[in-house]
C-alpha positions, 0 to 999 in steps of 0.5 A: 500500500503506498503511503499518503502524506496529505489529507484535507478535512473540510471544516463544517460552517456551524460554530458548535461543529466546527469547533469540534472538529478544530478540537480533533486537530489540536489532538495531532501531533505536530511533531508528527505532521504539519497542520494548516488551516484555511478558511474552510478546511484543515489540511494536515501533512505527515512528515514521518508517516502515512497521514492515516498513521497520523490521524490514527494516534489523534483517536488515540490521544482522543481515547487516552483524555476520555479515560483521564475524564472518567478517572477524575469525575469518577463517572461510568458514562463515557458519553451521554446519549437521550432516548432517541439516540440510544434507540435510533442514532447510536444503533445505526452507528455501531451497524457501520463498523458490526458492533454490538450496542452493548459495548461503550462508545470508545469500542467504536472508536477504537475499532475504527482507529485499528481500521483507518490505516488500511483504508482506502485513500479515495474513500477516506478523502472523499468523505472528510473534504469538502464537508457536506451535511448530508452524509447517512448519520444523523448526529447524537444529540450531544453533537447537536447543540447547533441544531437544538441547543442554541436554538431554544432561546430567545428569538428563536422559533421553537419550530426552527428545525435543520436537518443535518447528516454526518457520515461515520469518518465525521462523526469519529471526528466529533466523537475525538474532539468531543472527548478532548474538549470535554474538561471537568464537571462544574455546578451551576445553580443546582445542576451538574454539567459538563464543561468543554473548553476549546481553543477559540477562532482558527489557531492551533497551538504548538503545545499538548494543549489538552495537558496543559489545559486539564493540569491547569484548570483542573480545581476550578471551582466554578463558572460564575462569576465570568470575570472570575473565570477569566481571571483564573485561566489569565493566571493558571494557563501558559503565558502562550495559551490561546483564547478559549471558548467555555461551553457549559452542557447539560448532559442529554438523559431520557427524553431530555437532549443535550442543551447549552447551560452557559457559553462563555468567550476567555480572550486571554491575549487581549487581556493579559496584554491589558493586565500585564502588572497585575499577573505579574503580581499573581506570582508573588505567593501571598498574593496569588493565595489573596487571589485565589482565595477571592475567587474561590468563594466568589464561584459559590455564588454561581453553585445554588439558585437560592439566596447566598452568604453576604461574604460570597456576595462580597467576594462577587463584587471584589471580583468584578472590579478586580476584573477591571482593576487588574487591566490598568483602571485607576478609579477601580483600584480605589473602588475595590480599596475602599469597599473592601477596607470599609466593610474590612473596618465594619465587621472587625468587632462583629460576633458570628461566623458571617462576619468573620468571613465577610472580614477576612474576604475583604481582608483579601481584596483591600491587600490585593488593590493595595498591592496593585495601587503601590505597585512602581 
């Protein structure tokens, strides 16, 4: 068989889709073959081997981050699938490669890693570019967020229906993307999700973003307030990360299909450009302690829908004129100085465990504007 060097991978024009598939491409080895991505496609050409080889050790890759996931949440379920998957998408799916519907999804995955290097070059080229929707498989409903989850919201007619269709070469593609992008679970209100994080726009990162990404963020609390995510991932991600965008899933169960909880844009260059002085500071030890101390408690506002402590309460507004504070805003600094150090003043002779916590909140945000308004 003769090897193929270059492959391209048409990029579907949907957002929640594309980043899929951009999520598939970071799982690549660039080490192993270069990846360029034009406006519509991701072309990728190995420098060591068949490009099927290549690809291969992506599903791999893909395969190795699910089990990392199962391992932290200590979850059974390798991917979520409603009523509707389980009795019509899923089945169709396992019928492509004859596995039986009783073995988990990565069987299928595995499988058709084991097969793609002796699969014939036409074949493969012809399904992956240029993309097309209208392939024999319909998408699992945890792929399909396009196609329902956004558009049960505001100004959209509940009626809105777009009819897509993915051959199997794709939905391996989504499948891969799907397991590295998926990152940890978070509470929000009073429901469990999971949380996928994918690089933002069209970038690829010449670095193990997904390593870096889970080894990084794996303790984060929470996703609310947004400013205080921002401000965890400007400090705990590489100086070299890209931007990313945060997508908060409520898992499809029964009859109920996978829908958006929370979509949230990180733009880390824009802000670490802007915040320079104050990440610089977030390396001291007693004032990244300060600040992580702050958004701890400032994530369990975002935990339960019911009415919260006054420290979180407090802890929230720290954290947004933190938020602007840290990009150079001189009137913020004061701001964040003087509420802090008043209700700090306030509640230093005040019994209760409330007011022992409001004091110590704001004992971490007056030394952190401090720290920021002395700073030469």
């Amino acid at each position: 068989m003769i090897d193929i060097k270059e492959i391209r991978i048409g990029l579907p024009p949907w957002f929640y889709l594309r980043c899929l598939f951009l999520s598939f491409a970071n799982l690549i080895d660039f080490q192993k073959a270069e990846i360029e991505l034009l406006e519509n496609s991701i072309v990728v050409r190995s420098f060591v081997a068949d490009v099927r080889n290549v690809l291969a050790d992506a599903y791999g890759y893909a395969l190795q981050l699910l089990e990392e996931y199962l391992q932290q949440t200590k979850s059974k379920v390798e991917f979520p699938s409603s009523g509707n998957d389980k009795r019509w998408v899923l089945p169709a799916i396992y019928r492509q490669f004859g596995i039986a519907t009783s073995e988990p999804i990565s069987t299928v995955l595995k499988t058709y890693l084991q097969r793609l290097p002796n699969l014939n070059e036409n074949e493969i080229q012809h399904a992956l570019y240029p993309f097309s929707g209208k392939g024999d498989l319909a998408p699992l409903s945890t792929l399909n967020l396009e196609f329902y989850g956004y558009t049960r919201g505001p100004y959209f007619d509940g009626r809105y229906e777009l009819d897509v269709k993915l051959n199997f070469h794709q939905i391996m593609i989504c499948l891969a993307g799907y397991f590295a992008a998926r990152t940890f679970r978070s509470k929000v209100e009073d429901n469990w999700i999971s949380v996928l994080v994918f690089p933002y726009g069209i970038e690829l990162t010449k670095q193990n973003f997904y390593r870096n990404l889970r080894g990084n963020v794996a303790n984060l609390p929470g996703l609310k307030p947004e400013e205080g995510v921002i401000l965890w991932f400007a400090i705990n991600m590489p100086p070299d990360s890209p931007d990313l965008m945060i997508v908060g899933m409520k898992d499809s169960s029964g009859q109920k299909p996978a829908s958006v909880s929370t979509n949230l844009l990180v733009p880390l260059a824009a802000f670490r450009t802007r915040a320079s002085t104050f990440l610089t500071l977030a390396e001291e030890d007693s004032t990244r302690r300060a600040i992580m101390g702050l958004l701890g408690r400032s994530f369990q506002k975002g935990w339960q829908s019911k009415r919260t402590e006054a420290d979180v309460d407090d802890a929230v507004e720290y954290v947004k004129l933190l938020y602007l504070a840290a990009q150079g805003s001189e009137k913020d600094k004061l701001e964040l100085l003087m509420r802090s150090s008043r209700t700090e003043l306030f509640t230093s002779n005040l019994a209760g465990e409330t007011a022992k916590n409001r004091h110590q909140i704001a004992g971490m945000a007056r030394y952190i504007a401090t720290k920021l308004l002395t700073w030469t």
